[in-house]
BARO-319443 format. One record per residue (C-alpha): residue number from 0; residue in three letters; x, y, z negated. Coordinates in nm, 2 decimals. Layout:
fivex, lumba, c1, c2, c3
NUM, Ala, X, Y, Z
...
END
This chain:
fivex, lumba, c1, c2, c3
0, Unk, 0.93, -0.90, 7.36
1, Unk, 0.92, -0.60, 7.11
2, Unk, 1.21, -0.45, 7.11
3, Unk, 1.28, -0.21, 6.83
4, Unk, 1.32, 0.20, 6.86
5, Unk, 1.60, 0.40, 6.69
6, Unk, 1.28, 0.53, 6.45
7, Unk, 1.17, 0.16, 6.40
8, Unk, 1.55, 0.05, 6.32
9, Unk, 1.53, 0.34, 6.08
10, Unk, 1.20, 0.22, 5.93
11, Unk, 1.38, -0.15, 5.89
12, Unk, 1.64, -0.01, 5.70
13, Unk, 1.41, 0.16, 5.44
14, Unk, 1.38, -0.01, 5.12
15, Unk, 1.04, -0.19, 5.06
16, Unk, 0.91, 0.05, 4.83
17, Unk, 1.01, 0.32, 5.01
18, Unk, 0.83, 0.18, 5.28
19, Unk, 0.52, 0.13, 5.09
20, Unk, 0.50, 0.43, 4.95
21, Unk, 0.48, 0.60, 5.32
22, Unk, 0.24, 0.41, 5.41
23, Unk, -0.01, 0.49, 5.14
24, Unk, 0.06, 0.85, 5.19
25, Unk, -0.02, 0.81, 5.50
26, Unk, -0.31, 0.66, 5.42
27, Unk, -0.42, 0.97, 5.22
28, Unk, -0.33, 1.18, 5.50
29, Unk, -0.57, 0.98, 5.68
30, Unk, -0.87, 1.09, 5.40
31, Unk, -0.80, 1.45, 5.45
32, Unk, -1.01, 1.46, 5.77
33, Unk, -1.36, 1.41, 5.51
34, Unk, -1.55, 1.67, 5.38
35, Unk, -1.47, 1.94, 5.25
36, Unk, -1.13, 1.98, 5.44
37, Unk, -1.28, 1.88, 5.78
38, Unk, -0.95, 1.84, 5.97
39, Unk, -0.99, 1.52, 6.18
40, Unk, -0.69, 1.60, 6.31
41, Unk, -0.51, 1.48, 6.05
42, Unk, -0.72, 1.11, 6.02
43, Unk, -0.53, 1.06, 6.34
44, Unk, -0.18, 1.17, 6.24
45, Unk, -0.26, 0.91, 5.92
46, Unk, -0.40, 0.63, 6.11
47, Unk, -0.11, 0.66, 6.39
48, Unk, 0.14, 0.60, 6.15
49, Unk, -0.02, 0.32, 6.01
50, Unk, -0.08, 0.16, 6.35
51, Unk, 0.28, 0.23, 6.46
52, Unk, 0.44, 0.00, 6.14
53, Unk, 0.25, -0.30, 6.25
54, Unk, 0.52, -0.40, 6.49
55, Unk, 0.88, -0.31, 6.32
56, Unk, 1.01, -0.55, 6.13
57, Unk, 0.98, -0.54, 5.75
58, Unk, 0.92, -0.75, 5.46
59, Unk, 0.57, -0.60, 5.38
60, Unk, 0.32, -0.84, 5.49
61, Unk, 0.05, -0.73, 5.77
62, Unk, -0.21, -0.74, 5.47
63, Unk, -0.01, -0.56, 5.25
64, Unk, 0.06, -0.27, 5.51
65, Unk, -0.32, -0.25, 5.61
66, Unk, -0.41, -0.26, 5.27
67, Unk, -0.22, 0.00, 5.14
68, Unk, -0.32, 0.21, 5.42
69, Unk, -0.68, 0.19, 5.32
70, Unk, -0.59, 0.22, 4.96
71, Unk, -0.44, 0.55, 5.06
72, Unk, -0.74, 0.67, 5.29
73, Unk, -0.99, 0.58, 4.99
74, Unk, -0.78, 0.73, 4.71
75, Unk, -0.80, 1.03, 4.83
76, Unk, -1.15, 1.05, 5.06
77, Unk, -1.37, 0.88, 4.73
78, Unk, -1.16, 1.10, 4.50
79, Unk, -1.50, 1.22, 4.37
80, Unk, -1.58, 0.90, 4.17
81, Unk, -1.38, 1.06, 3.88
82, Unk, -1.68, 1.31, 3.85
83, Unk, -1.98, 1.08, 3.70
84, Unk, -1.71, 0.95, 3.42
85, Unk, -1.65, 1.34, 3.30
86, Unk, -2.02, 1.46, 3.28
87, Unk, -2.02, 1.27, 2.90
88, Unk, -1.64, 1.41, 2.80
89, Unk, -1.44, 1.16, 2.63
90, Unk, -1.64, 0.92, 2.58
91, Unk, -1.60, 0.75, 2.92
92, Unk, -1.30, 0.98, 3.05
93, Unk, -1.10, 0.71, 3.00
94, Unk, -1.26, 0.53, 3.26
95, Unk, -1.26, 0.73, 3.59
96, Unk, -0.89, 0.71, 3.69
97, Unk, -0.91, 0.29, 3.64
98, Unk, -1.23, 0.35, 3.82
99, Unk, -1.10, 0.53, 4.11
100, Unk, -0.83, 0.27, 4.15
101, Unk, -1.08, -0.03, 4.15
102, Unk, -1.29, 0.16, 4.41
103, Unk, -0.99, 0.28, 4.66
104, Unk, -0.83, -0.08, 4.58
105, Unk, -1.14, -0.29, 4.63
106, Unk, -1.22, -0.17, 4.98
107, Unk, -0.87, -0.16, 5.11
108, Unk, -0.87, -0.51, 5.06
109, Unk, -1.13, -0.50, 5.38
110, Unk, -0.86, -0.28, 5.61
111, Unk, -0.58, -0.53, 5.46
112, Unk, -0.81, -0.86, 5.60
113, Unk, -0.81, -0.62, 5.97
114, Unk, -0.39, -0.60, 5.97
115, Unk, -0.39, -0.97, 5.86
116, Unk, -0.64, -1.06, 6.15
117, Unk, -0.47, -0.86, 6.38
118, Unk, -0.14, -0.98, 6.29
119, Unk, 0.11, -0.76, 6.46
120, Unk, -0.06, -0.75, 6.79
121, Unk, -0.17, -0.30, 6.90
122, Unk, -0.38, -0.18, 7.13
123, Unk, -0.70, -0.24, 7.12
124, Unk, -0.66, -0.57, 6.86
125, Unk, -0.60, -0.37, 6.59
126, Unk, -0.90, -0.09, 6.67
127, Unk, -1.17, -0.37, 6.69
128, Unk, -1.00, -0.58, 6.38
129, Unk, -1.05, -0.19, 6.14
130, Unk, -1.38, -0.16, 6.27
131, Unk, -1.51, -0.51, 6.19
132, Unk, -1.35, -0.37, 5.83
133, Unk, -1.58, -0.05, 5.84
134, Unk, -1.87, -0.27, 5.98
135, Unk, -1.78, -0.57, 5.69
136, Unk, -1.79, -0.31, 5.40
137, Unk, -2.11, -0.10, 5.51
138, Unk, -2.29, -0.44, 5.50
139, Unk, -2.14, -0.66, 5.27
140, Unk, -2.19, -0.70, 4.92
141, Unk, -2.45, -0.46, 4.89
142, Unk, -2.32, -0.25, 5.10
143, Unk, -2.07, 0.13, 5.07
144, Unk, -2.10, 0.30, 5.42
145, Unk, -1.93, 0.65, 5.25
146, Unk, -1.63, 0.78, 5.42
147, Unk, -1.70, 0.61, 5.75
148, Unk, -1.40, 0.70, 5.97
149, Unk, -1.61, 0.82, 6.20
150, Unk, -1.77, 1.11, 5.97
151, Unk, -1.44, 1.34, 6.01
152, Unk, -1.58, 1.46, 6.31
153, Unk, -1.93, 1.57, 6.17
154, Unk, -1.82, 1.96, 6.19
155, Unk, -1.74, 1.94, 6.50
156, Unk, -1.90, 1.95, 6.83
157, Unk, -1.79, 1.59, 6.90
158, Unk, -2.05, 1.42, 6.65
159, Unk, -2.31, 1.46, 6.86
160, Unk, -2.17, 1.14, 7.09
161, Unk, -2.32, 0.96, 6.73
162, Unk, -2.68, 1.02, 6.90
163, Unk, -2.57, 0.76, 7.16
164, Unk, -2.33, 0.58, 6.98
165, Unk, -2.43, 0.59, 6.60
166, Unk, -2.15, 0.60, 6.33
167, Unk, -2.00, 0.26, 6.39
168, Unk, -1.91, 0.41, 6.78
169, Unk, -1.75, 0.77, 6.62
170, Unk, -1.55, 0.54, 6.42
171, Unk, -1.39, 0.32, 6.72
172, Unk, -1.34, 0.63, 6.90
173, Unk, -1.16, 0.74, 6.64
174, Unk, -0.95, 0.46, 6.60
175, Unk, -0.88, 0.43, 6.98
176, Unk, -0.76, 0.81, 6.94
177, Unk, -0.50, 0.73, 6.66
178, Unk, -0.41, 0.42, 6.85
179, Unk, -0.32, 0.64, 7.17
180, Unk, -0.12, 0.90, 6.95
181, Unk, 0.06, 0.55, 6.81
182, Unk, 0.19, 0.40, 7.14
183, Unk, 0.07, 0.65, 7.40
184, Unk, 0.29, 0.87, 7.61
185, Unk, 0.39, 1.23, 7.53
186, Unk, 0.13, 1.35, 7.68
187, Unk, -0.11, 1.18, 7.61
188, Unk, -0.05, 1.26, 7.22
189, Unk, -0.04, 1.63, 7.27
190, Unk, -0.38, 1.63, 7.45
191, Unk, -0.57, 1.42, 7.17
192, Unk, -0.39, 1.62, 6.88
193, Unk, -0.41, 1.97, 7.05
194, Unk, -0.76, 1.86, 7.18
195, Unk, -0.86, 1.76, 6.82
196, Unk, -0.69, 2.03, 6.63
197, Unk, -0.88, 2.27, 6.85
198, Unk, -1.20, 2.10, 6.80
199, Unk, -1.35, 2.23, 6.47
200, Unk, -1.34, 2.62, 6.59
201, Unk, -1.49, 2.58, 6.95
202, Unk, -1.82, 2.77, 6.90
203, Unk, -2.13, 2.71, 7.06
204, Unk, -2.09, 2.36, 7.19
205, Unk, -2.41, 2.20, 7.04
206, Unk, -2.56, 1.94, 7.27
207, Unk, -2.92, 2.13, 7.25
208, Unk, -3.09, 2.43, 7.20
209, Unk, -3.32, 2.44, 6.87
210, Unk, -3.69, 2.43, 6.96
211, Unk, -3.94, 2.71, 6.92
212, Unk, -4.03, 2.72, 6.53
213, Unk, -4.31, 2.96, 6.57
214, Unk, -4.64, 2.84, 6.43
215, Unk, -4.45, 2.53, 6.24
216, Unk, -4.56, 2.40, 5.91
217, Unk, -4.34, 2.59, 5.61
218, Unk, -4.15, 2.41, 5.38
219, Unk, -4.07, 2.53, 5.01
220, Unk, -3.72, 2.36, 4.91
221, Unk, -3.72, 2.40, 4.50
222, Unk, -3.29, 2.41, 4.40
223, Unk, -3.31, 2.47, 4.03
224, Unk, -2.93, 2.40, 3.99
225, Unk, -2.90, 2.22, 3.64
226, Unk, -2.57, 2.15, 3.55
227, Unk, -2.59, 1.74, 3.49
228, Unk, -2.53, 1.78, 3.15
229, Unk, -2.78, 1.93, 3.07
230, Unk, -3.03, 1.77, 3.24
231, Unk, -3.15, 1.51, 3.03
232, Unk, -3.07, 1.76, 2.66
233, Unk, -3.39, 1.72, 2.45
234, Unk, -3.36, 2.12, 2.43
235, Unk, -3.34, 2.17, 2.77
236, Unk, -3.58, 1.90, 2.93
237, Unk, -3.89, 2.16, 2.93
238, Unk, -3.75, 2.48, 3.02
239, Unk, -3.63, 2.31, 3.34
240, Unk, -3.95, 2.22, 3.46
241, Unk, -4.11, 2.52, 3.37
242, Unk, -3.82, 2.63, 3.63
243, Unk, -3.98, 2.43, 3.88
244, Unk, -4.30, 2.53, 3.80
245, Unk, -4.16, 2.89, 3.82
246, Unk, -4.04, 2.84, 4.17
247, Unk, -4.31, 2.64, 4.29
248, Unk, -4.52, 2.98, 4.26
249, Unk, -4.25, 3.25, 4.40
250, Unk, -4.38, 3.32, 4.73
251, Unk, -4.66, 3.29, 4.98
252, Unk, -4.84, 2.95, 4.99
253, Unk, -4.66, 2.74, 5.20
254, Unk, -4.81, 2.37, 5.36
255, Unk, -4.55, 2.16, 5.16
256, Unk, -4.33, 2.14, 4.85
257, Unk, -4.05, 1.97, 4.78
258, Unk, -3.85, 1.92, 4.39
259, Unk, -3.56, 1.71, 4.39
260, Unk, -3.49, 1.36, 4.26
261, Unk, -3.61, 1.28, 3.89
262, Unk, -3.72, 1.64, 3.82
263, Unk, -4.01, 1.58, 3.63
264, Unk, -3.91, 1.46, 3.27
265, Unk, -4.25, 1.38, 3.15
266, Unk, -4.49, 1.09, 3.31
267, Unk, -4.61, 1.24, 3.62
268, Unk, -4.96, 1.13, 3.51
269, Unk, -4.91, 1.42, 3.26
270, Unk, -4.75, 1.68, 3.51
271, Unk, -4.94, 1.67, 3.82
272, Unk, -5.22, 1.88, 3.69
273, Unk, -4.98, 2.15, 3.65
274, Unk, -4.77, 2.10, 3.99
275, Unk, -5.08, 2.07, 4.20
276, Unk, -5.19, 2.45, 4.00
277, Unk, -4.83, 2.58, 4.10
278, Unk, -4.84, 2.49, 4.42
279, Unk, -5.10, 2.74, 4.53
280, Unk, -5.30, 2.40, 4.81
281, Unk, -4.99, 2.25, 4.91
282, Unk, -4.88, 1.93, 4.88
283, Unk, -4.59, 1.83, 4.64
284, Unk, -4.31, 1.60, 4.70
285, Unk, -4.14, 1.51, 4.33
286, Unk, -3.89, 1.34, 4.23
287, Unk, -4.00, 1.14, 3.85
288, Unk, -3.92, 0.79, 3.71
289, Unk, -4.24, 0.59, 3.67
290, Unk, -4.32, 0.21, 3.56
291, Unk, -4.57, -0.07, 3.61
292, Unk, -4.71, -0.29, 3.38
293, Unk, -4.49, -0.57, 3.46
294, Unk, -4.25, -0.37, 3.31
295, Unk, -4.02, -0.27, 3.58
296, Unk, -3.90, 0.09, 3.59
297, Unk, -3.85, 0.29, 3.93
298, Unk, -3.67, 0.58, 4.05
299, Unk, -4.00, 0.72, 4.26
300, Unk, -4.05, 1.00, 4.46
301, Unk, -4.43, 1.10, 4.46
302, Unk, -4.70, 1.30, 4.66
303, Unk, -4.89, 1.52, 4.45
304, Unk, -5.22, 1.65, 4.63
305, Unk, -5.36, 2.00, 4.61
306, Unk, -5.63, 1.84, 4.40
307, Unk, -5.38, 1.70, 4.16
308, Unk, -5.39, 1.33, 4.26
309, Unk, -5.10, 1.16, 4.34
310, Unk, -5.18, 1.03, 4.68
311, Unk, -4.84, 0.83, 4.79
312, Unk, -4.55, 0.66, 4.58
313, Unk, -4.19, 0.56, 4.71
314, Unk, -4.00, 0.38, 4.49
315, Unk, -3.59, 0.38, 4.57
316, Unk, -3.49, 0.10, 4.73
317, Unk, -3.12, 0.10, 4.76
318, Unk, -3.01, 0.14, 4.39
319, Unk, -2.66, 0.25, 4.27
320, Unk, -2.47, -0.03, 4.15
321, Unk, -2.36, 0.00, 3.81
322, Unk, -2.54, 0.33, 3.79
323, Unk, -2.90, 0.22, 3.83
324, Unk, -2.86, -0.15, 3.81
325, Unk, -2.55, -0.39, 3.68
326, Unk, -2.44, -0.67, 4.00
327, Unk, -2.50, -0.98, 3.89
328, Unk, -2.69, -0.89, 3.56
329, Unk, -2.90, -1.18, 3.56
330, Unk, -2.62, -1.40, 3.50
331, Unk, -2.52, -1.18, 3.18
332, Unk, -2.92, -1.20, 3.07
333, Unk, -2.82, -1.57, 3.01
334, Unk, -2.52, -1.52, 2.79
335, Unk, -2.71, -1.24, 2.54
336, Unk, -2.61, -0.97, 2.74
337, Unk, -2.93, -0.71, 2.85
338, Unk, -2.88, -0.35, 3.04
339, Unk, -3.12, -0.12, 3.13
340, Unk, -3.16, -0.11, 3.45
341, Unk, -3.41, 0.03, 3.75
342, Unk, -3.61, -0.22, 3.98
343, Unk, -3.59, -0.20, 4.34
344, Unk, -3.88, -0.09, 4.58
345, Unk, -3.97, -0.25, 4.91
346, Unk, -3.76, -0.13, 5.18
347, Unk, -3.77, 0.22, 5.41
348, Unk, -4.13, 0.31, 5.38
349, Unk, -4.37, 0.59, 5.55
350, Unk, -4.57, 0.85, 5.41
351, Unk, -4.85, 1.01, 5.62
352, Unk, -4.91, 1.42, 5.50
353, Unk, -5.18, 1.59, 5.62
354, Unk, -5.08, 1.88, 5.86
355, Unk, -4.70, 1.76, 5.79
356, Unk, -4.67, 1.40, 5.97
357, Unk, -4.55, 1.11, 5.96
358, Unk, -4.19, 1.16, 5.67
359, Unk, -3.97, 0.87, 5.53
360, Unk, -3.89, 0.92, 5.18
361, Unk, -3.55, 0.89, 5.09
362, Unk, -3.37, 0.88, 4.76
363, Unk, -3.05, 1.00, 4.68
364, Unk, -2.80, 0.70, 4.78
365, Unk, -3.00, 0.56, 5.00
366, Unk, -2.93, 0.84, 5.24
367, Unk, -2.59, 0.70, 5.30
368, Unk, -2.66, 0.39, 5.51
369, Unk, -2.74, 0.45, 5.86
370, Unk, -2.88, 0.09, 5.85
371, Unk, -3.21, 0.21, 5.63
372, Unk, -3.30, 0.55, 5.74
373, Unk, -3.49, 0.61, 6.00
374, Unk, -3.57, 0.19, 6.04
375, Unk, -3.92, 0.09, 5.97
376, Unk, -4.24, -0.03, 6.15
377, Unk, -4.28, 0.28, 6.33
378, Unk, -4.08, 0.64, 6.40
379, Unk, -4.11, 0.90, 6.16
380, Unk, -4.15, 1.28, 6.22
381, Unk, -3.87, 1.39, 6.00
382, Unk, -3.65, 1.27, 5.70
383, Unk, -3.68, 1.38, 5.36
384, Unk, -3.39, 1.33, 5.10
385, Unk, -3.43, 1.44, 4.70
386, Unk, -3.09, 1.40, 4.52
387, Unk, -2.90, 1.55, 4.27
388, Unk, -2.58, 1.54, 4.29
389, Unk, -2.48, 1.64, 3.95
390, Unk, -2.32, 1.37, 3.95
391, Unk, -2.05, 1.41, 4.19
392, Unk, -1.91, 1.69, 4.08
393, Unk, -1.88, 2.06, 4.23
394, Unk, -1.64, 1.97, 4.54
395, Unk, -1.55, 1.70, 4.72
396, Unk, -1.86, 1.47, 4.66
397, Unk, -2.17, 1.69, 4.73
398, Unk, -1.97, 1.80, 5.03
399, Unk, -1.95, 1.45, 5.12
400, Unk, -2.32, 1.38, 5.06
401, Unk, -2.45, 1.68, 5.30
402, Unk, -2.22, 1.60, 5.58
403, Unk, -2.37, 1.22, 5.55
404, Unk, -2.69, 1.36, 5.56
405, Unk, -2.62, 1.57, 5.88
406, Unk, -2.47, 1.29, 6.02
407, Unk, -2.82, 1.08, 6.00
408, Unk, -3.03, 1.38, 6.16
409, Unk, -2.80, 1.38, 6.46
410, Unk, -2.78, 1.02, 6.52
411, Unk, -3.17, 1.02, 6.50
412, Unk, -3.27, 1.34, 6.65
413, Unk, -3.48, 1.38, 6.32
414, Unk, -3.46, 1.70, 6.13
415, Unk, -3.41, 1.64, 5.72
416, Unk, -3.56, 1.82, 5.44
417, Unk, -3.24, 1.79, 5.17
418, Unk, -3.38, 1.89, 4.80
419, Unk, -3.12, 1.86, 4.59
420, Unk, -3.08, 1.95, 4.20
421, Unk, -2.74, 2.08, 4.23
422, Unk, -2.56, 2.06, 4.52
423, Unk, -2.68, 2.12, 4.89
424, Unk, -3.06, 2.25, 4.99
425, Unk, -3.08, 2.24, 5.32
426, Unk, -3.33, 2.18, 5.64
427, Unk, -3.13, 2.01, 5.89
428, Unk, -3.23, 2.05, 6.24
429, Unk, -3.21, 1.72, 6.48
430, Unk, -2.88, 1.84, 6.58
431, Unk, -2.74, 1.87, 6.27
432, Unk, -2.75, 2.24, 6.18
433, Unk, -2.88, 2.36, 5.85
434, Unk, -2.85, 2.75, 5.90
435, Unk, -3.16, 2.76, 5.59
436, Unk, -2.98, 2.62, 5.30
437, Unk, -2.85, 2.70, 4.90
438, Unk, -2.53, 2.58, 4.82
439, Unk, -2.42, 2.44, 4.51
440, Unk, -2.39, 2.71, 4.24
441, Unk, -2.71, 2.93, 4.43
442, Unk, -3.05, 2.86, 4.27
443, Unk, -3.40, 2.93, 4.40
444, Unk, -3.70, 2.86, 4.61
445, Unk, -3.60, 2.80, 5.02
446, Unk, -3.88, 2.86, 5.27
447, Unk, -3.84, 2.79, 5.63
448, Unk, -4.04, 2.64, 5.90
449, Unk, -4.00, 2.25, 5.97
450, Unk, -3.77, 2.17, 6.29
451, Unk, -3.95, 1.99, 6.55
452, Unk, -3.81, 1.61, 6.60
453, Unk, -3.62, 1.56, 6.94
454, Unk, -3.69, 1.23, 7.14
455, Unk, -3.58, 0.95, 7.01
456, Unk, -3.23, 0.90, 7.05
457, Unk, -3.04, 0.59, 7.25
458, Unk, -2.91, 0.53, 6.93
459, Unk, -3.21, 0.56, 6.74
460, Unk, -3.36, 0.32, 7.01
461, Unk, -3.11, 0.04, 7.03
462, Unk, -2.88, 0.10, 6.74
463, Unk, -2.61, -0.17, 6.84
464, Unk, -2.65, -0.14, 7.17
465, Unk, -2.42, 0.21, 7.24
466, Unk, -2.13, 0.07, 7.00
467, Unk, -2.12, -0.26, 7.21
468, Unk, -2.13, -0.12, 7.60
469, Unk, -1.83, 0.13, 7.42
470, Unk, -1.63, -0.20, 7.33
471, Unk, -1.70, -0.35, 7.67
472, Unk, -1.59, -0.05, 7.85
473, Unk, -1.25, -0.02, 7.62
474, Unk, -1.20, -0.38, 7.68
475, Unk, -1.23, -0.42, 8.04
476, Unk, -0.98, -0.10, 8.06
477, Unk, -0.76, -0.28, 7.85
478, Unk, -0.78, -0.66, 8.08
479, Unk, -0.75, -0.36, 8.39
480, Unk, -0.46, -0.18, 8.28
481, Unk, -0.26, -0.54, 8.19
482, Unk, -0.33, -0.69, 8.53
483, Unk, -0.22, -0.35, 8.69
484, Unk, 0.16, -0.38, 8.43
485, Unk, 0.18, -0.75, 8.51
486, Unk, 0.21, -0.71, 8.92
487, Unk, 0.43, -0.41, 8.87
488, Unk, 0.65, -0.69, 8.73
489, Unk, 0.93, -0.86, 8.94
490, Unk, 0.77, -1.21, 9.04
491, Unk, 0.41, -1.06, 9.16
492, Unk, 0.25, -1.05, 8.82
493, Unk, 0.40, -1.40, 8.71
494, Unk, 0.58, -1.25, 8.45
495, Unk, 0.53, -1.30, 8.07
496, Unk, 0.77, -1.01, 7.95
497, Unk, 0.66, -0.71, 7.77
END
């Protein structure tokens, strides 16, 4: 039997509000261990307090608690999806903060189901019952894998265990951290949280040593930096990719080029004359919006030839709801209702460069799900991502983006090419590191040799199968440590008492 603590009585007392209220905070403590702040430190301290209200007494439901716990936590880590709504002014203003609220509100309802499931009971119940929520809302209903708990520790050290593990195994760790600061002894609070808070500064702890670059293909990263508003401005539309054309041509030749996600304004039939004549005999990766004659429009990424031809398309896949395609839209077809909208490609995909290798294309969004990149028929040789995250605002959300894309290079061993229109440039080694990049308000051409792929990761090999020995190992401790409490008890172990 439970019985209560002077801090628990005191928690009773507190008025239901009052109590609410705490939690969400400390839920938005929790969110504070994201990019850009990078302090998983305090993910912990957020998630321990939530963990340790599940067993006072109090007349907040378990689904209320966990759900305002996660309302909290995305409040503040998806605090970005103000951004999109101010790039038009007023006209849609009015919309982020009850869009923000939807978002933070909608996915807490998975962490709520977890404290419903788990229904007062700690330890390890309550670990496994958040991370079915993570796993539930990365795969469900499309699918929204951002602010995985396990990304706070992406700048640090520790995210290399995702090569074994993946995301989903960083995230149970961290639970099983917060859960030990919850309920765990003295000492064993002050190790993980000085442990923790230590973490982030600890230099030169990368699990592996860059390889030899020397005599690698070079890569041109084009970062133009055009502020999303004025993107798509009639006025503007051709001086920008006369930037890019500028660019393309400042420098050496180089083996490949790379222009970020829908930088070509014009059909690319029209433009690939004068890329391929920019480009000095490399090949061109651009980012364009194309159709076919069924009708359907794409968000592509292309492969312009040094002859001009384009050789390879890739058309995105995982589309933005509500940005690039309205949920359900087909049912509000029927009633009148139409929307212009992109089709979706195929799937992950490969494209096979001369002199380059094997890359997969990837496409703003879709470099958020580790259930896409880096899955196909065969392995690729590297990853390369065109974005522009415009978007998202000059904080919180680019920083977001780039950490997601480190993430995926370290769980696959496979360096990334990141073009982005504003935001991050960046090659990403397999571990992770991007010591070549152009941050968000820099602008310019990036040359660098292309990393060299590690071996294939255990995660990248059997991508469940590192998350599942983890919850066998935590489980059998768990069955261990209760036979070793129960014959400690009077009786020989008979006893029922806790």
């Amino acid at each position: 039997m439970f019985e209560p603590s002077a801090p628990h009585r005191l928690w009773a007392q507190a008025p239901a509000w009052g109590q609410w209220a705490l939690i969400v905070v400390a839920g938005g403590l929790a969110g504070l261990g994201q990019a850009p702040v990078d302090q998983p430190a305090l993910t912990l301290v957020g998630l321990a307090f939530g963990f340790w209200i599940i067993r006072p007494e109090t007349s907040l439901p378990y689904f209320l608690r966990g759900w305002s716990l996660g309302f909290g936590y995305f409040l503040v880590s998806l605090a970005w999806i103000l951004e999109p709504f101010l790039v038009e002014g007023r006209g849609t203003a009015w919309m982020a903060p009850f869009a923000l609220l939807a978002m933070a509100g909608g996915l807490a309802l998975f962490w709520g189901g977890a404290f419903a499931l788990a229904r007062g009971r700690v330890g390890l119940w309550i670990c496994l019952a958040l991370l079915s929520a993570e796993l539930a809302r990365a795969y469900l209903f499309t699918g929204f894998p951002w602010a995985l708990l396990g990304y706070v520790w992406i700048d640090t050290p520790a995210y290399q265990l995702a090569a074994m593990i993946g995301p989903h195994g960083m995230s149970l760790l961290t639970l099983v951290l917060a859960a030990l600061i919850a309920w765990g002894g003295a000492t064993a609070r002050w190790v993980v949280l000085i442990a923790t808070v230590s973490l982030p500064f600890v230099p030169g702890l990368e699990m592996g040593k860059s390889p030899d670059d020397e005599g690698r293909p070079v890569v041109r990263l084009i970062h133009p930096n055009v502020a999303q508003e004025n993107k798509w401005n009639p006025e503007n539309t051709e001086e920008i990719y006369q930037r890019h054309l500028s660019l393309t041509q400042a420098g050496p030749s180089v083996d490949l080029i790379i222009w970020p996600e829908t930088s070509v304004y014009k059909p690319i039939d029209w433009a690939r004359s004068d890329i391929a004549a920019a480009a000095q005999g490399a090949h061109v990766v651009v980012g364009y919006q194309s159709h076919n004659p069924a009708g359907q429009y794409f968000n592509t990424l292309g492969v312009v030839s040094p002859q001009g031809e384009v050789k390879s398309e890739y058309h995105k896949s995982r589309l933005v709801p509500f940005g690039e395609y309205i949920p359900l839209g087909h049912l509000a077809r029927v009633f009148g209702y139409d929307f212009p909208e992109f089709s979706a490609g195929s799937g992950p995909a490969h494209i096979d460069i001369e002199g380059i290798g094997r890359l997969q294309p990837l496409i703003c969004y879709e470099g958020i799900f580790p259930q896409f990149v880096g899955r196909g028929a065969a392995r690729p040789d590297l990853l390369v991502l065109i974005t522009n995250d415009g978007w998202f605002g000059q904080g919180q959300g680019p920083a977001q983006h780039f950490a997601q894309a480190r993430a995926r290079a370290i769980e696959l061993g496979l360096p990334m090419l990141r073009v982005a229109n504003r935001g991050v440039t960046a090659v990403i080694d397999p571990w992770g590191r991007s010591e070549a990049r152009l941050d968000l308000h820099e602008r310019g051409a990036l040359d660098a040799p292309i990393p060299k792929p590690r071996t294939a990761t255990f995660y990248a090999k059997n991508p469940w199968l590192g998350v599942l020995i983890l919850v066998g190992m935590l489980v059998l401790v768990a069955f261990l440590r209760r036979r070793v409490k129960l014959s400690l008890t009077p009786g020989g172990g008979t006893s029922r008492k806790s």
